[in-house]
C-alpha positions in Angstrom: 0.0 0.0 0.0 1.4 3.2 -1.4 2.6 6.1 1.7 2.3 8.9 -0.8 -0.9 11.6 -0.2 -3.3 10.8 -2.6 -4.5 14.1 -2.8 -1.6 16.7 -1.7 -2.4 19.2 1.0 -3.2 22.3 -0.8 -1.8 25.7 -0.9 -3.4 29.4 -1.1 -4.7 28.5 -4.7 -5.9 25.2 -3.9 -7.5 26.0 -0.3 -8.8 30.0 -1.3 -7.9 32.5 1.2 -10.4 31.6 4.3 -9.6 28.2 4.3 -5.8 28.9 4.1 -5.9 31.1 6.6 -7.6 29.1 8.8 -4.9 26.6 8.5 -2.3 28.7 9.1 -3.7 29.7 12.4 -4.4 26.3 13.1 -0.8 25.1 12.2 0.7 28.1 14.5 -1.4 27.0 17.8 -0.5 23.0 17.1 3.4 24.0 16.6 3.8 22.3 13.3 4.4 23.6 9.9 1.3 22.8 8.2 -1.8 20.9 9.9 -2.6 18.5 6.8 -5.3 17.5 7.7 -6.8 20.9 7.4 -4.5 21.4 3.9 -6.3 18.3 2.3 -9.9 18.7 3.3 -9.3 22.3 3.3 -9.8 21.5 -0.6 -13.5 21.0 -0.5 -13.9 24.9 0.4 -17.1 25.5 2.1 -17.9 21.9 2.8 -14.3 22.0 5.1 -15.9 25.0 6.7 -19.2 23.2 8.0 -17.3 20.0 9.0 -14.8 22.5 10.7 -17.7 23.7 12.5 -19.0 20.3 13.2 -16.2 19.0 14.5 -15.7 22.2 16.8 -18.3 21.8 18.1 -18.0 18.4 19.5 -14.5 19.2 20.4 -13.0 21.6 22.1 -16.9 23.0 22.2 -18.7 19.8 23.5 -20.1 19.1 26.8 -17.1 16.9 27.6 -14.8 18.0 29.7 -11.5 18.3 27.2 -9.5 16.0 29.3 -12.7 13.3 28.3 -12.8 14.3 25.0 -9.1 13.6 24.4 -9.5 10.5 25.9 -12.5 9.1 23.8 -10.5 10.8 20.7 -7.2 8.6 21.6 -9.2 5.6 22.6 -10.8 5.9 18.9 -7.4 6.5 16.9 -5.7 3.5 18.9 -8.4 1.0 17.8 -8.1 2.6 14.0 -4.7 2.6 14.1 -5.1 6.1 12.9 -1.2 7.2 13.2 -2.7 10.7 11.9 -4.9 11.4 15.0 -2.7 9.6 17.2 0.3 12.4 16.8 -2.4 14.9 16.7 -4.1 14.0 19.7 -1.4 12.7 21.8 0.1 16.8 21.6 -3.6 18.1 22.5 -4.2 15.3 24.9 -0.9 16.4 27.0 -2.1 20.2 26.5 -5.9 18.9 27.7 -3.7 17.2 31.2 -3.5 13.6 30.5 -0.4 12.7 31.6 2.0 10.5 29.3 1.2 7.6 31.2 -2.3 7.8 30.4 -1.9 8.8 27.2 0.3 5.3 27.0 -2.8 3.6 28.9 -5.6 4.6 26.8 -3.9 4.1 23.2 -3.5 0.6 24.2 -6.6 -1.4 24.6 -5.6 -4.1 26.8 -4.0 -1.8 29.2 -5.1 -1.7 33.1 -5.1 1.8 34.2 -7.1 3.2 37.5 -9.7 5.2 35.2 -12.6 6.9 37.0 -15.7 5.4 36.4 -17.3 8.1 34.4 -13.4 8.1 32.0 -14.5 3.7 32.3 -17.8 4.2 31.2 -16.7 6.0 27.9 -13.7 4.4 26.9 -16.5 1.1 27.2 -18.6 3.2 24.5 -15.7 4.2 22.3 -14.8 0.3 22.3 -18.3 -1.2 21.7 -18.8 1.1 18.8 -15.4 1.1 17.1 -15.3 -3.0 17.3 -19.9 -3.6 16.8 -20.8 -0.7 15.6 -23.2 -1.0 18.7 -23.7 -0.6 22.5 -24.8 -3.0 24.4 -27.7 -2.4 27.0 -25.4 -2.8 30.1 -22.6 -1.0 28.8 -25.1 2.0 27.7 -26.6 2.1 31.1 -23.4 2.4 32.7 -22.6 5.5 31.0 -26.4 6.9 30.9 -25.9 6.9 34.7 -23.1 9.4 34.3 -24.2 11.8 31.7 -27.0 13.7 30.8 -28.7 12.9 27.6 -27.3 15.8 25.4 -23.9 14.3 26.3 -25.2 10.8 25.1 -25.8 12.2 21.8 -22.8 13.9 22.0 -20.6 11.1 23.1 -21.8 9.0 20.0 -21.1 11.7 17.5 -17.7 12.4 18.5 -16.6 8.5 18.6 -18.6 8.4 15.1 -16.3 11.6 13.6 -13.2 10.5 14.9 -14.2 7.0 13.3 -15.1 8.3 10.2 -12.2 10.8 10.3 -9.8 8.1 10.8 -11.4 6.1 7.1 -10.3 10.1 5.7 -7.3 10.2 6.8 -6.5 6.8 5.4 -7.9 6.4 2.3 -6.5 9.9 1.1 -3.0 8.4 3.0 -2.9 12.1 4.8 1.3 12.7 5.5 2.3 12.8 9.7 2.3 17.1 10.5 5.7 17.9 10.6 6.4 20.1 13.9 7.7 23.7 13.4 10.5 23.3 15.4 11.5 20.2 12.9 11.0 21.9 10.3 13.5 25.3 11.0 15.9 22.6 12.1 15.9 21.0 8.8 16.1 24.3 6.9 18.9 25.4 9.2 20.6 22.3 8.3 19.8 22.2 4.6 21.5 26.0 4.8 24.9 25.0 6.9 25.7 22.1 4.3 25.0 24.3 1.4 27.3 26.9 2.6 29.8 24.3 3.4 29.6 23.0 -0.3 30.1 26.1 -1.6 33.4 26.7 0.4 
């Protein structure tokens, strides 16, 4: 199976101004060069906008605490194998508090890790519906005991968009972000053997 992007992340031309711009404020707050995920589906123009939206308001935007939200979103990638949301989210998870051992705990399934029962319930939700496409009824009473019903809904969609993101991200074979910091170290590399050669 081929690494290369199937469809490149876009520049100015191919994203128009908004949606470039949004990327490049996106790719500032993350720390990395350019957030590809946003580059690529930044393509679609005003259809990247309304997911954008969508997917804001889910997370950071949601009900969920962040720190939850990360958690279900890590839980999700892991069980994809979504390398793509697993760099991404393992960054915002640390920024949202988990601490590297959790973020180790929760991106493997098998892992025993004290959870609290509300973190139990969801990660039990984000399994059931990764692996059946389903909850079953004890599973979904365990975490309707913990969460209002807007948060239900809420739950289910964001499992379902970071499901579906992780097909995306796959089938277009989206490239790793690249981290700012990387990336002026490569230049600044590229630069100092140049100048060497030319000695």
């Amino acid at each position: 199976m081929s690494a290369a992007p199937r469809v490149s992340p876009g520049d100015r031309r191919d994203l128009g101004l908004l949606n470039a711009a949004l990327a490049r404020v996106a790719s500032r707050v993350i720390g990395v060069r350019d957030v590809h995920v946003f580059s690529t589906l930044g393509r679609t123009r005003g259809l990247f906008r309304g997911w954008l939206h969508y997917s804001g308001r889910l997370m950071p935007f949601g009900t969920l605490p962040r720190r939850q939200a990360e958690l279900v979103i890590l839980r999700v990638a892991a069980l994809r194998e979504s390398a793509y949301e697993l760099d991404h989210h393992r960054r915002l998870g640390a920024r949202a508090g988990l601490s590297a051992d959790e973020i180790a705990a929760v991106t493997d399934p098998e892992a025993r890790w004290p959870w609290s029962e509300d973190e139990q319930a969801l990660l039990d939700v984000a399994d059931a519906l990764v692996r059946t496409r389903d909850v079953d009824d004890a599973t979904w009473e365990r975490l309707a005991a913990r969460f209002p019903p807007r948060s239900l809904v809420e739950i289910v969609l964001l499992v379902c968009q970071y499901d579906g993101l992780a097909t995306t991200l796959h089938a277009l074979r989206v490239p790793l972000d690249v981290s700012a910091r990387d990336a002026s170290g490569r230049r600044a590399r590229r630069r100092t053997t140049r100048r060497a050669a030319d000695r």
